[in-house]
Every structure is written in structure tokens, then in C-alpha cells.
C-alpha positions as a Markdown table, in Angstrom:
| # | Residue | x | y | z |
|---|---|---|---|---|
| 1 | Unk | 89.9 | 106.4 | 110.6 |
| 2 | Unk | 92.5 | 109.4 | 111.1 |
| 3 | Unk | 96.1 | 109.3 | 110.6 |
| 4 | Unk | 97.6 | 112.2 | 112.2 |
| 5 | Unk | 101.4 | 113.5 | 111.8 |
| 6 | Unk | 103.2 | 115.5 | 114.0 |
| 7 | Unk | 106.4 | 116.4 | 114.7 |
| 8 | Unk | 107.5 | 118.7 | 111.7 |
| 9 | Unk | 109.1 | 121.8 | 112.0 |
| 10 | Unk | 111.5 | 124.0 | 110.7 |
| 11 | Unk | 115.5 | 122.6 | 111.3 |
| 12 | Unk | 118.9 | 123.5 | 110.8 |
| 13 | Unk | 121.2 | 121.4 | 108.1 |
| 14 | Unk | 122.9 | 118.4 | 110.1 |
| 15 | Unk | 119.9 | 118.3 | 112.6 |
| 16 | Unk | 117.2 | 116.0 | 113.8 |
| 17 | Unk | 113.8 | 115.8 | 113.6 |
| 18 | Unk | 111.7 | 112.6 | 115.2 |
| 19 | Unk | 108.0 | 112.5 | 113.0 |
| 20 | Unk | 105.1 | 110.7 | 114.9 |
| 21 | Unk | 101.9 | 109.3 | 113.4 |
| 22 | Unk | 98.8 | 108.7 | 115.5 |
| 23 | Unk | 96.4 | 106.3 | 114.4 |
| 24 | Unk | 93.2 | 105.7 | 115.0 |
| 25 | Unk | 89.7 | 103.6 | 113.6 |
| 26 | Unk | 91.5 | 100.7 | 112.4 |
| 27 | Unk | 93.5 | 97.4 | 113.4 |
| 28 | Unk | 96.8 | 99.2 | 113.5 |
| 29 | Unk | 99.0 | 96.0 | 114.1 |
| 30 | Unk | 97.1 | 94.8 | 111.0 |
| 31 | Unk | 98.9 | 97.1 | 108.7 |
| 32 | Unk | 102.2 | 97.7 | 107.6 |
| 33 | Unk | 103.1 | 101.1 | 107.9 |
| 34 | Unk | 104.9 | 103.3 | 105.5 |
| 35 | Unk | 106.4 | 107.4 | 105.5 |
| 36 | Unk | 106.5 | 109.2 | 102.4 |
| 37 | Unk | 107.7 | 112.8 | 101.3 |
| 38 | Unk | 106.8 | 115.5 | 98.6 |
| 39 | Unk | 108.9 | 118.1 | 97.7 |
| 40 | Unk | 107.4 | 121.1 | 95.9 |
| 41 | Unk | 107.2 | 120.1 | 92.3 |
| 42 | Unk | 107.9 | 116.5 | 92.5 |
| 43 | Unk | 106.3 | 113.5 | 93.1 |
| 44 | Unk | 105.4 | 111.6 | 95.9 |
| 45 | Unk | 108.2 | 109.3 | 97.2 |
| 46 | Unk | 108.6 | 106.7 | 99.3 |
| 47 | Unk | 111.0 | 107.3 | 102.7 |
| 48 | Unk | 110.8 | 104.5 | 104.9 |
| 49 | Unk | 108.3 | 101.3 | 105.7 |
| 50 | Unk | 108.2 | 98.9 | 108.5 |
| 51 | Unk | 106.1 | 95.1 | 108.3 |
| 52 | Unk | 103.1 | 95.4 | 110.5 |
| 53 | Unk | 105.1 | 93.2 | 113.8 |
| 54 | Unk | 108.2 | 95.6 | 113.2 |
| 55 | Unk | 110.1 | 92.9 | 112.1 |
| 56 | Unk | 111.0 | 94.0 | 108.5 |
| 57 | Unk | 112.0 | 98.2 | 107.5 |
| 58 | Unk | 112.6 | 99.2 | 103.8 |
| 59 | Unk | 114.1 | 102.7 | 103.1 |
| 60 | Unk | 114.7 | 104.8 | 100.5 |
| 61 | Unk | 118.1 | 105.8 | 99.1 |
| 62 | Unk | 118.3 | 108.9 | 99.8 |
| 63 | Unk | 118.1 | 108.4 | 103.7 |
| 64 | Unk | 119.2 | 105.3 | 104.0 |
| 65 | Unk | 121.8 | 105.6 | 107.3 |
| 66 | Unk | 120.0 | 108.6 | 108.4 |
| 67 | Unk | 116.7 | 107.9 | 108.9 |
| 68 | Unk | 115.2 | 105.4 | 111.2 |
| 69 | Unk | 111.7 | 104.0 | 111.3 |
| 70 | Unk | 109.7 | 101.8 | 114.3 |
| 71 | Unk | 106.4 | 101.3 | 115.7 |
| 72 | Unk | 104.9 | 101.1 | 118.7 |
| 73 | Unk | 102.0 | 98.7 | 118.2 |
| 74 | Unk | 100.1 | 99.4 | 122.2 |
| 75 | Unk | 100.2 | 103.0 | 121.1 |
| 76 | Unk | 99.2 | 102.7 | 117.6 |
| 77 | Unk | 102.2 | 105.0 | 116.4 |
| 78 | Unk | 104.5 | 105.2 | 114.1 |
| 79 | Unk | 108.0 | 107.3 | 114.6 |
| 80 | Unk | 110.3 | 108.4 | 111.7 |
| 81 | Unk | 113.9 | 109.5 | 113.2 |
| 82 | Unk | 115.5 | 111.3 | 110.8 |
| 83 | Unk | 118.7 | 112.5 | 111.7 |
| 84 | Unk | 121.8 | 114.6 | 109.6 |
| 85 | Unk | 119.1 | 116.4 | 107.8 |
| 86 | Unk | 119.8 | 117.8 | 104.4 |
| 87 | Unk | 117.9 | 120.7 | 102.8 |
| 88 | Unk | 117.1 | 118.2 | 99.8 |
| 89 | Unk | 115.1 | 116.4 | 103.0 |
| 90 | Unk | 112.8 | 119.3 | 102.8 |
| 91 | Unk | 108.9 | 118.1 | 101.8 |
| 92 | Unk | 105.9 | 117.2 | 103.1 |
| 93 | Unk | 106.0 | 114.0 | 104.9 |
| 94 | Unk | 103.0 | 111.7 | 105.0 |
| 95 | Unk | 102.0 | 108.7 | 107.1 |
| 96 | Unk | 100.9 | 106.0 | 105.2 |
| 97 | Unk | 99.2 | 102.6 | 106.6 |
| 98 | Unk | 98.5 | 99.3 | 104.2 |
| 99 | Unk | 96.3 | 96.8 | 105.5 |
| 100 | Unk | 98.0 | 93.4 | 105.2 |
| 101 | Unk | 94.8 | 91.5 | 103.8 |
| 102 | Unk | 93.7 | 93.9 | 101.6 |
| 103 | Unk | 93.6 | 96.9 | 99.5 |
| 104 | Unk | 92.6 | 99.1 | 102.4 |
| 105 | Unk | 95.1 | 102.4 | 102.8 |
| 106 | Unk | 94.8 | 105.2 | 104.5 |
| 107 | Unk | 96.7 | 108.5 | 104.0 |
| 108 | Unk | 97.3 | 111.4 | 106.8 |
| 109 | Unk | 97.4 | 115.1 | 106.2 |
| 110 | Unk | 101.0 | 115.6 | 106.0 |
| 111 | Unk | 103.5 | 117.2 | 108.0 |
| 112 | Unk | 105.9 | 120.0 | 107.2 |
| 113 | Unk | 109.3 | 119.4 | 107.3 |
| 114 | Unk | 112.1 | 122.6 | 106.3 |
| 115 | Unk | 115.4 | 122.2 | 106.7 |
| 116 | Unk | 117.2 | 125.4 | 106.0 |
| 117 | Unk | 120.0 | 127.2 | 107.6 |
């Protein structure tokens, strides 16, 4: 099972960045599949999740209007579009994927995401 992130980078306030997760070693259109962030010295928090058919995304407060999430079930990837970047953006974002029978969940390493002038 891998769940790998790319897409991070280093960006300018009021820019974009467009986060991809490749997955791999499980049923992907079997899972709903989430984005989450964690900025030095706090915790884990939940960005953005979309139902496992696409049909249903959730966002978090802080990026709701800015970021956009969708899946591409015949590639097995999930995209994050994240656009008018703030430097309170700035965190680790992670790929999460919840199967929708069970308690199976898979993380992915993380990808770096700086947005500084």
C-alpha cells in the first residue's frame, strides 16, 4: 500500500499550488479520500475530503473558497487545488484514504508546502 504526495513546494502569498496523491495496493474507488495539514507546533488538521464516487467534498474553514479537492478514480489520484495561498497555509500536507467498509486507513509521507514571500 503507498500513498505518495507530490506537488509541494515553496510559493509566494496569493499563489497556487495543485497537491497530487498516488495511490497504490488497495481498492482506491473503495475509499473516501481526505487531505490534511500540520503546521510546526500544532496538531494535525483536517483540509479537505471527497466521498469515494466524488460525489460529496467537506472542507475545512480555513480554506474553504480557496481550496478545491477531486479525484480521478482510473488514475487512482487525488488532487488538492489550493489557490490564494496564505502563509498561515504553510504545513505539511498529508494524503489520507478511509476505506468505506471498514477501519482500514492509510497515511502518506507528507508533502511540504511554504508559502512565504
Amino acid at each position: 500500500v503507498q500513498l505518495v504526495e507530490s506537488g509541494g513546494g515553496l510559493v509566494q502569498p496569493g499563489g497556487s499550488l495543485r497537491l497530487s496523491c498516488a495511490a497504490s495496493g488497495f481498492a482506491f474507488s473503495f475509499y473516501d479520500m481526505s487531505w490534511y495539514r500540520q503546521a510546526p507546533g500544532k496538531e494535525r488538521e483536517l483540509v479537505a475530503s471527497i466521498s469515494s464516487g466524488g460525489g460529496r467534498t467537506d472542507y475545512g474553514g480555513a480554506v474553504k473558497g480557496r481550496f478545491t479537492i477531486s479525484r480521478d478514480n482510473a488514475k487512482n489520484t487525488v488532487y488538492l487545488q489550493m489557490n490564494s495561498l496564505k502563509p498561515e497555509d504553510t504545513a505539511v500536507y498529508y494524503c489520507n484514504a478511509q476505506n468505506i467498509y471498514s477501519q482500514r486507513n492509510y497515511w502518506g509521507q507528507g508533502t511540504q508546502v511554504t508559502v512565504s514571500s
